[in-house]
C-alpha positions in Angstrom: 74.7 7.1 45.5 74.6 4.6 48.5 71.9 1.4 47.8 70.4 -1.2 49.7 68.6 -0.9 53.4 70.4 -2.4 56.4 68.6 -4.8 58.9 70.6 -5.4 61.8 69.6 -8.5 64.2 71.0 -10.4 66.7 69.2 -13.5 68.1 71.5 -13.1 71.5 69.2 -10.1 72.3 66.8 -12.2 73.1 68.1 -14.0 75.7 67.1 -12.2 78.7 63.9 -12.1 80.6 61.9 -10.9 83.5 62.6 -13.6 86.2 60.6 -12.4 88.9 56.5 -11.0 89.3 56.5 -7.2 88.1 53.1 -6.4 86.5 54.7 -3.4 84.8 57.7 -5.1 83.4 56.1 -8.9 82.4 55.2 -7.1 78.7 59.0 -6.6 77.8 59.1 -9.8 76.7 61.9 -11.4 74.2 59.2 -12.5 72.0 58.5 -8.7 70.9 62.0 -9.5 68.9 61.3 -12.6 67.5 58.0 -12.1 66.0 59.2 -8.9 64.5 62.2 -10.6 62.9 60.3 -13.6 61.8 57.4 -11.3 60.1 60.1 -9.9 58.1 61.6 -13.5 57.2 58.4 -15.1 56.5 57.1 -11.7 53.9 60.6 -11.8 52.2 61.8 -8.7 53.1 64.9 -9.8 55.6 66.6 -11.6 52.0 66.0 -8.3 50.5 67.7 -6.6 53.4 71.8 -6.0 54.0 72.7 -8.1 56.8 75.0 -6.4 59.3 76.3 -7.9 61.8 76.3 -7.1 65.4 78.8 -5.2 67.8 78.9 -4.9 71.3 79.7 -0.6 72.0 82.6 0.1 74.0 83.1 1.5 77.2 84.3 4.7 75.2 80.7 4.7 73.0 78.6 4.4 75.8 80.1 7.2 77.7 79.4 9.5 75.4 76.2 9.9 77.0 76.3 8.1 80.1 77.7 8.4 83.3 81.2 6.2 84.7 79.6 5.4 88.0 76.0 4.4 86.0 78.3 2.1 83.3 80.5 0.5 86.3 77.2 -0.2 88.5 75.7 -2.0 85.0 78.7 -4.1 84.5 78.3 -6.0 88.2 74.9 -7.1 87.3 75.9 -10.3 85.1 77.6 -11.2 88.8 74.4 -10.9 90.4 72.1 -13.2 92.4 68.5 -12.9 92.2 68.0 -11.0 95.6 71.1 -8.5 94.0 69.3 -8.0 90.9 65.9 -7.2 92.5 67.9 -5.1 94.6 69.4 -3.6 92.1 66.3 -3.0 90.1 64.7 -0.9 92.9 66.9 1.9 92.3 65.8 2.4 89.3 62.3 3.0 87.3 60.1 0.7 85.9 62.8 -1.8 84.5 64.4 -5.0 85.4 67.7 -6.4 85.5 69.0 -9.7 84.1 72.4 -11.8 84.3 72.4 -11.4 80.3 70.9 -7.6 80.4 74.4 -6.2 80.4 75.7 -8.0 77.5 72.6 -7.2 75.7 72.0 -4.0 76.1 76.0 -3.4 74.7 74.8 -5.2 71.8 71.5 -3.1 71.0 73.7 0.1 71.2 76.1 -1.0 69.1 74.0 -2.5 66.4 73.0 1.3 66.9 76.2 2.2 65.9 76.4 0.0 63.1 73.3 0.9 61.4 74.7 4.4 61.7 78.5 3.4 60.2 76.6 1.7 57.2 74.8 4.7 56.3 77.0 7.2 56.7 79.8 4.9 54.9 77.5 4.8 52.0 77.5 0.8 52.3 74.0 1.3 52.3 71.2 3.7 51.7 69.0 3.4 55.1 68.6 0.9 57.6 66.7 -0.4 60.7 67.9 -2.1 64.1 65.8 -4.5 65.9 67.4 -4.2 68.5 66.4 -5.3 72.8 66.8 -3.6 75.3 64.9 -0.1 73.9 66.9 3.0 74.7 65.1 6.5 74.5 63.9 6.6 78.6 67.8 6.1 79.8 69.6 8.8 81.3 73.0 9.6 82.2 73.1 8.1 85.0 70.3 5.8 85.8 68.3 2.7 83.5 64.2 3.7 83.1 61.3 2.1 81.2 62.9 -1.0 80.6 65.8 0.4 78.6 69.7 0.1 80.1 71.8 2.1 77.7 70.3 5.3 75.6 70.8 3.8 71.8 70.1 6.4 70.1 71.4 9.2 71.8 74.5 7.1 71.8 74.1 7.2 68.0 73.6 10.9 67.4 77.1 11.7 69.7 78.3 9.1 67.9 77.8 10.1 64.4 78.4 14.2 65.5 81.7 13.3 66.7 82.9 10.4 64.0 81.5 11.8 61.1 81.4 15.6 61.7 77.8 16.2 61.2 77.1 19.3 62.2 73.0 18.5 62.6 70.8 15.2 63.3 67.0 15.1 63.6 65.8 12.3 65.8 62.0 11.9 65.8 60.7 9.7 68.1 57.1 8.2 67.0 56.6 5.6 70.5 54.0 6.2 72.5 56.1 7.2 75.7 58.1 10.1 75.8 61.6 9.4 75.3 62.8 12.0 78.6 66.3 10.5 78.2 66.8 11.6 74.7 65.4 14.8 76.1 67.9 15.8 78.6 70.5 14.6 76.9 70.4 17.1 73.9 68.4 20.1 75.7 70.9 22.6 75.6 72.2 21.2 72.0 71.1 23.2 69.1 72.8 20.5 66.9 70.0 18.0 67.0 66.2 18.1 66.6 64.2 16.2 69.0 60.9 15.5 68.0 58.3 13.8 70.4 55.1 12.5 70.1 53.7 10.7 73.4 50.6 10.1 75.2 50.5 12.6 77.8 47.1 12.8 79.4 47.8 15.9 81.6 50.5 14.5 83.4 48.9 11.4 84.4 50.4 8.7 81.9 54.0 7.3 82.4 56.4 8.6 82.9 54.1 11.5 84.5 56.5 14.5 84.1 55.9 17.9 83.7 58.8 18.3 81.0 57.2 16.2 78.6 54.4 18.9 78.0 54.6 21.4 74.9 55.8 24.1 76.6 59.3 22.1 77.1 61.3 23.3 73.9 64.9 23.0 75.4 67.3 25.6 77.1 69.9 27.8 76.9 71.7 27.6 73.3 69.0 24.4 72.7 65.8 26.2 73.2 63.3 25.7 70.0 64.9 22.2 69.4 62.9 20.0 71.2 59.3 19.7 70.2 57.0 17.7 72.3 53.4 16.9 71.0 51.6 15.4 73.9 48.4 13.2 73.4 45.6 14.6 76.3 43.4 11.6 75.3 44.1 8.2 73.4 42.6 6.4 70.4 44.7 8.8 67.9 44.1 7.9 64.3 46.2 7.7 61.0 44.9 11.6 60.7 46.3 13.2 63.8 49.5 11.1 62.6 49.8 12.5 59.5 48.9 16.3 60.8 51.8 16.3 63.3 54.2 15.2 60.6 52.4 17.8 58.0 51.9 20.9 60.5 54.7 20.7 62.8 57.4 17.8 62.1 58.3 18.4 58.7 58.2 22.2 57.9 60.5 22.3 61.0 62.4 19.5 60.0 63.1 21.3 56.3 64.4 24.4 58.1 66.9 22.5 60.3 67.8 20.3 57.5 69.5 17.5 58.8 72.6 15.4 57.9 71.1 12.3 59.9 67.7 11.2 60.5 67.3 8.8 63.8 63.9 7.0 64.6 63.4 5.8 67.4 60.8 3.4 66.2 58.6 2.4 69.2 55.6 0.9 68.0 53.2 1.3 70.8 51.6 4.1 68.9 50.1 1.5 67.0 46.6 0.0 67.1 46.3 -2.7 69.7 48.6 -1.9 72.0 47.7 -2.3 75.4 50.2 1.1 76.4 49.3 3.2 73.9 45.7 2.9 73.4 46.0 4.3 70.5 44.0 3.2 66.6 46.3 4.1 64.2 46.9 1.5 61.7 50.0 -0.5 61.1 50.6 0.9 57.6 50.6 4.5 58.3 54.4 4.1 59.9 55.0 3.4 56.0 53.8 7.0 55.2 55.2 8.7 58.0 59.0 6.5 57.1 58.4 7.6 53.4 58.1 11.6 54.4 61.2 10.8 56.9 63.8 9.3 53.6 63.3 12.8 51.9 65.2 14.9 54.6 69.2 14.4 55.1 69.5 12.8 51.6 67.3 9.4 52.6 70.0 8.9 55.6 67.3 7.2 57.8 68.5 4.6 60.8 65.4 3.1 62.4 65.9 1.6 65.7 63.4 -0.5 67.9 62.4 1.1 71.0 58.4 0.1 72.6 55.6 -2.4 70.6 53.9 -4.9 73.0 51.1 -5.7 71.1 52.7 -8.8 69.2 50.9 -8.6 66.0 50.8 -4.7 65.5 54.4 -4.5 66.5 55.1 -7.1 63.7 53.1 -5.8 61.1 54.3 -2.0 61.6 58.1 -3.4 61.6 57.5 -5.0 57.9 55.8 -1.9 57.1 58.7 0.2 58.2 61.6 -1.8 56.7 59.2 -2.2 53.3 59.4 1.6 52.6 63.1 1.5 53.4 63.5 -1.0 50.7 61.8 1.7 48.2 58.3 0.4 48.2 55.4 2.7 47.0 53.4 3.4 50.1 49.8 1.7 50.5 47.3 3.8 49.7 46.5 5.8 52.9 43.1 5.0 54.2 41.3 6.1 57.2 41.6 9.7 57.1 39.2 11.6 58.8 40.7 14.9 60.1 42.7 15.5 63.4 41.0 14.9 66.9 39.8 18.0 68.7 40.2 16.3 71.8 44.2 16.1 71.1 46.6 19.0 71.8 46.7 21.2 68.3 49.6 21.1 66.0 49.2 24.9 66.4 49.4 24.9 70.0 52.7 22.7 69.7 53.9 25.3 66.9 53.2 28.7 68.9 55.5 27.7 72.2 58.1 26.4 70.1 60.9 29.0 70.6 62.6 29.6 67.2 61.8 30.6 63.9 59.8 27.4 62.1 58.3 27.6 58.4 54.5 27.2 59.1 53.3 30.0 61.3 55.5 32.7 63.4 58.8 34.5 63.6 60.9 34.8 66.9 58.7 38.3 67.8 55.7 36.5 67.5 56.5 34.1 69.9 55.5 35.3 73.5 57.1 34.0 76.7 54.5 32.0 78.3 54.5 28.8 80.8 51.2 27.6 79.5 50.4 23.9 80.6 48.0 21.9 78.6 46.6 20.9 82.0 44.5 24.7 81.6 43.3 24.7 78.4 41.3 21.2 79.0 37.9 21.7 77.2 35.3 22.1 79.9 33.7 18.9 77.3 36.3 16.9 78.3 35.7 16.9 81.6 32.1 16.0 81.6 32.6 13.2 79.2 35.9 11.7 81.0 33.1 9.3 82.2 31.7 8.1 79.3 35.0 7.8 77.5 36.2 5.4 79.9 33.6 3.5 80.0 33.6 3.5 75.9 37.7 2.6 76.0 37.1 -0.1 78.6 34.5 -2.2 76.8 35.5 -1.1 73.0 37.9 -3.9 71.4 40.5 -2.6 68.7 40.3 -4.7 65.6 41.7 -4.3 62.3 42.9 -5.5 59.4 45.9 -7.0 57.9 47.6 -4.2 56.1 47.0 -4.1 52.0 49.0 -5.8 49.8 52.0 -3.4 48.8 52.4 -4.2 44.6 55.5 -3.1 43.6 54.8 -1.3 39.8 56.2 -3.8 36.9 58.0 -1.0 36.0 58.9 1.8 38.4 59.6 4.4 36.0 58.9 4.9 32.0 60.6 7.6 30.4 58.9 8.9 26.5 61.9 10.1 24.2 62.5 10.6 21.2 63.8 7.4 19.2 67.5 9.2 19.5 68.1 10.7 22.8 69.7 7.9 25.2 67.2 6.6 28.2 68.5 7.6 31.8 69.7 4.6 33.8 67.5 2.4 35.4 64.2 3.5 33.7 62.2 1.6 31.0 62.5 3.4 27.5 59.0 4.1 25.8 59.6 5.0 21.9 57.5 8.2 20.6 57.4 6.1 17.4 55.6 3.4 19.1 51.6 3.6 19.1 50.1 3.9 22.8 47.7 1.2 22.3 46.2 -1.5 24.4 48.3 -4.4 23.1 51.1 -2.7 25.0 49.5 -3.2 28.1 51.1 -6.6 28.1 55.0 -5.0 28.1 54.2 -2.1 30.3 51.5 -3.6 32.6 48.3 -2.0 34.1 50.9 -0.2 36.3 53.3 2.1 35.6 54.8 3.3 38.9 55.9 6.6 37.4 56.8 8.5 34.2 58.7 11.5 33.0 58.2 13.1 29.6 60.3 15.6 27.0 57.6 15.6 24.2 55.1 17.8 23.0 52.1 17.9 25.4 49.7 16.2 22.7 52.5 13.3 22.4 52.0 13.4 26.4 48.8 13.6 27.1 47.5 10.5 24.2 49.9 8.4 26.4 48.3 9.4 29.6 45.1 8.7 28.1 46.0 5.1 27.1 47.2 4.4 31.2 44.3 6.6 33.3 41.0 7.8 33.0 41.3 9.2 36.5 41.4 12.2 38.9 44.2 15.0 38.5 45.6 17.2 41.2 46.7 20.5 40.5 50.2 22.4 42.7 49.1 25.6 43.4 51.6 28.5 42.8 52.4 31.9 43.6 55.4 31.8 46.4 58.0 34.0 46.3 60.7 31.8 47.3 62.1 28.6 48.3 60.9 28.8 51.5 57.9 29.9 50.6 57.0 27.2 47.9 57.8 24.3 51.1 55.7 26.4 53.3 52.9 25.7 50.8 53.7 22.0 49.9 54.0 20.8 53.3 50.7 22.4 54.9 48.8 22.9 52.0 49.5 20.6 49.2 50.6 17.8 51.1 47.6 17.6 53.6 45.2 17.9 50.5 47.3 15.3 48.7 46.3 12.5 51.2 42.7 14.0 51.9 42.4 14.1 47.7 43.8 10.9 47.6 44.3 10.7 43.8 44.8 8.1 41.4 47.0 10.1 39.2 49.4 13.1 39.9 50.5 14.9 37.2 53.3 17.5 37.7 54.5 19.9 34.9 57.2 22.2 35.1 56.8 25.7 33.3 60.2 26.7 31.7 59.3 29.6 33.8 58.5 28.4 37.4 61.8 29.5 39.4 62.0 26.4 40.9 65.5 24.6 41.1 65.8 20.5 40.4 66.5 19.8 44.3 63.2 21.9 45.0 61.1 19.6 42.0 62.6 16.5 43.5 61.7 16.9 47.2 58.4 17.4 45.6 58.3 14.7 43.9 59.4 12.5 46.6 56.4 13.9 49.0 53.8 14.0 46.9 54.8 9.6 46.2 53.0 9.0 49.0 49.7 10.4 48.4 47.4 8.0 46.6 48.5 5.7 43.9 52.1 6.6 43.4 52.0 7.6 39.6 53.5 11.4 38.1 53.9 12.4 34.9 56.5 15.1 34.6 57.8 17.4 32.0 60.9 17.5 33.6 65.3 17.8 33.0 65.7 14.7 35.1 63.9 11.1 36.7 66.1 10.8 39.7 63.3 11.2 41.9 61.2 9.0 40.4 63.8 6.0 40.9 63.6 6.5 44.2 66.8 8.2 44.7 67.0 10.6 48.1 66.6 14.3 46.7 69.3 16.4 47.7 69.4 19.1 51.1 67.9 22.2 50.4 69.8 23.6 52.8 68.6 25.4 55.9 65.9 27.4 55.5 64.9 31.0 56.6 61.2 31.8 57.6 58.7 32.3 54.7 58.0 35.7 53.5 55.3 37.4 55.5 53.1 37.7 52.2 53.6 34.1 51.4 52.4 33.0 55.1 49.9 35.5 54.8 48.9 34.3 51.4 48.6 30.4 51.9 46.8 30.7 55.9 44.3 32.5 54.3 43.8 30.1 51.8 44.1 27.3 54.7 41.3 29.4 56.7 39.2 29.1 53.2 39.5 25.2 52.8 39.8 23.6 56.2 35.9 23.6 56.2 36.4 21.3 53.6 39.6 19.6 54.0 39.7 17.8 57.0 43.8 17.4 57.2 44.1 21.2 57.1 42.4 21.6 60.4 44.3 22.4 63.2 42.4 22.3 66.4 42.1 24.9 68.8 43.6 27.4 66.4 45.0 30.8 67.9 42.5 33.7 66.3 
């Protein structure tokens, strides 16, 4: 299996600039590159990176997805005077042209291409591209939102027609829809687009009615675009995490992709003077972590918005960190999803195709619902105050926790005679548990898998925890059913929980295969201290290797939906994270 993470930089990408007054273009600045790369080389992680090197795309790459006339208007501008550029410029949409912009913007798409030829090569595992100009608001014929060139749409025809894949997911976490990734792929039932984006009933940029949640796609591609627009700002590390829970990932699972694309646009980050938005720097490393279990951890990250300097920086390391394998900080900040937000379930019930977590195709009625009528009449008479609050309110945070990496990832207990699996740390049954061992095995074991009797088991978890213990839930009567369950049940309660200790044991019994175990596994890692103890055939998972695809999968079977929403309805009183706002009855 492929190792390593890619980081893909080119200093040359910085070498353009806004040379004229534009209030709306003076914050895509070069410096949004250099801090980012310098963050990673000051915390250590670029050494621990692959370096790629940089390619400019070809004529032939960049028409995959854009038109001749746009590409042969683009290449004049490095001829350009000043009064030609701002000329130029004014056929297009908030973006700017530069002598240098042409050459650049080659070189973002085709360090695009790169990240994508080292992952699917197997020269590495997973990989991220800081790459300048951004790409997701570029259409087929015309440059938007500061970007030139549409990266990563580039990299999904890219990798379809190269590599044969026959599906790619691109999620798309920036605080701006991404309408050019959008229309390219709307009638395309081969990739996913996922879109979160503030949205504000129509009145944030780019102010268009398709970016609402009622725009799933068309024709053959209709159900595989989902939009989640924000109707209000200051979104938290909760109503992250629910999207990804309640809508990304059980859809994500059934479309079961063979490339993951981020388009990695940090202005959904705290600070930020576009998005607005609080969520803190380290949740991008849970929401990266839940990413590397789909398409067998084939995750390319690529730079798109991020203009709050330190934010942007800090989410980057966190980001690239989790690529490298990192256990995720622990998730703090979790307080339930904002009622003032359109609801995951909303999202879910206009999405036209079958998905895991609520309806079938019959359930689904044809409706052009708009977010801009279902406004709470609340929000209305508070828009006031709620200006007034965001105007004089200063974000603040702090730097993100200190990610310790385990001494030893994974301990396996065997008997004195079976052979320990590569890359863990052997733990004799012969050897007492005691606290002089501390010193060889640490205070932190960062996982553990066992084939001894439970009393040999549970005496060694006794000598590492005194903690909490969460229990899986079972009772699903298939695949399907079991992910419907972990990803809006368990999952959810897993980061509300937030336990010091997860212990997993497999009945002989259970009906569940060694992918389904690992992809469980690899979720639940992210939810509190990363520590399992398993009774389990294999430790693949726990190594950090990328579970394999389960496959597309069908809908869930109507008792097992039925089953686990009405233990939902039970908890959410409880359970913040398993509250969906403005729930259908």
């Amino acid at each position: 299996m492929a190792a390593g993470t890619a980081l893909i930089y080119d200093e040359e990408m910085t070498k353009y600039k806004l040379l004229w007054v534009d209030p709306a273009c003076k914050i895509e600045a070069p410096e949004r590159l250099t801090v980012s790369h310098e963050a990673l080389v000051r915390s250590g992680l670029a050494d621990r990176c692959v370096s790629i090197p940089v390619r400019e795309a070809t004529d032939e790459d960049i028409l995959l997805v854009h038109s001749e006339e746009y590409l042969e208007a683009v290449k004049k501008t490095p001829y350009m005077t000043l009064e030609d550029l701002k000329e130029f410029t004014l056929h297009y949409g908030d973006v700017y042209f530069h002598p240098n912009i042409y050459h650049c913007a080659k070189l973002a798409a085709g360090a695009t291409l790169q990240l994508v030829d080292s992952v699917m090569m197997a020269k590495v595992r997973n990989g991220m591209a800081l790459v300048r100009p951004p790409g997701h608001h570029s259409m087929r014929s015309a440059a938007n939102g500061f970007c030139v060139f549409n990266n990563v749409a580039i990299a999904a025809q890219y990798a379809k027609q190269k590599y044969g894949l026959k599906r790619v997911l691109i999620v798309d976490w920036d605080v701006h829809h991404g309408q050019g990734v959008q229309y390219c792929f709307e009638d395309d039932p081969s990739v996913l687009y996922f879109s979160w984006h503030r949205y504000e009933h129509q009145k944030f940029w780019p102010n268009l009615r398709e970016s609402d949640f009622d725009s799933v796609g068309k024709e053959k591609g209709a159900g595989f675009t989902i939009n989640v627009p924000w109707n209000d700002v200051r979104m938290q590390n909760s109503d992250y995490l629910s999207v990804f829970c309640h809508v990304l990932l059980p859809v994500a699972y059934e479309f079961s992709p063979d490339l993951v694309l981020v388009s990695a646009g940090f202005d959904s980050a705290i600070g930020d003077p576009e998005g607005e938005m609080c969520a803190t720097p380290d949740i991008f490393a849970h929401l990266t972590h839940l990413l590397m279990n789909l398409a067998g951890g084939k995750v390319c990250a690529v730079l798109e918005g991020g203009y709050n300097l330190t934010s942007l920086a800090q989410s980057v390391c966190q980001t690239v960190q989790t690529l490298l394998g990192e256990p995720a900080p622990r998730p703090a900040n979790l307080e339930g999803p904002c009622k003032r937000s359109v609801s995951p379930s909303i999202t879910l019930y206009i999405v036209r195709k079958k998905v895991l977590l609520l309806f079938s195709p019959a359930d689904l009625p044809a409706c052009d619902i708009s977010t801009k009528r279902i406004k709470l009449a609340e929000e209305e008479e508070n828009m006031d105050k709620q200006e007034e609050k965001k105007s004089t309110e200063e974000n603040v945070w702090s730097q993100p926790p200190k990610r310790i990496s385990p001494l030893i990832r994974t301990a396996v207990l065997l008997p004195d005679d079976v052979p320990c699996p590569d890359g863990c740390q052997h733990f004799s049954s012969s050897q007492d548990p005691d606290p002089h061992n501390k010193q060889r095995y640490g205070t932190v074991v960062g996982n553990a898998s066992f084939y001894l009797p439970v009393s040999t088991l549970i005496k060694f978890i006794s000598y590492l925890f005194r903690k909490s213990v969460f229990v899986l839930p079972q009772g699903c009567g298939d695949m399907s059913g079991f992910m419907h369950a972990v990803l809006g049940l368990l999952l959810p309660l897993g980061y509300e929980y937030d336990p010091s200790l997860v212990l997993l044991v497999q009945m002989p019994d259970s009906g569940l295969s060694d992918s389904v175990w690992q992809h469980l596994i690899g979720l639940l890692q992210v939810s509190g201290n990363p520590s399992h103890f398993l009774i389990m055939p294999t430790a693949s998972s726990l190594l950090g290797e990328a579970a394999p695809s389960l496959g597309q999968l069908h809908a869930p079977l109507p008792e097992d939906v039925e089953a686990i929403e009405s233990l939902r309805h039970k908890l959410k009183a409880d359970w913040k994270l398993l509250q969906t706002t403005g729930e259908f009855a």
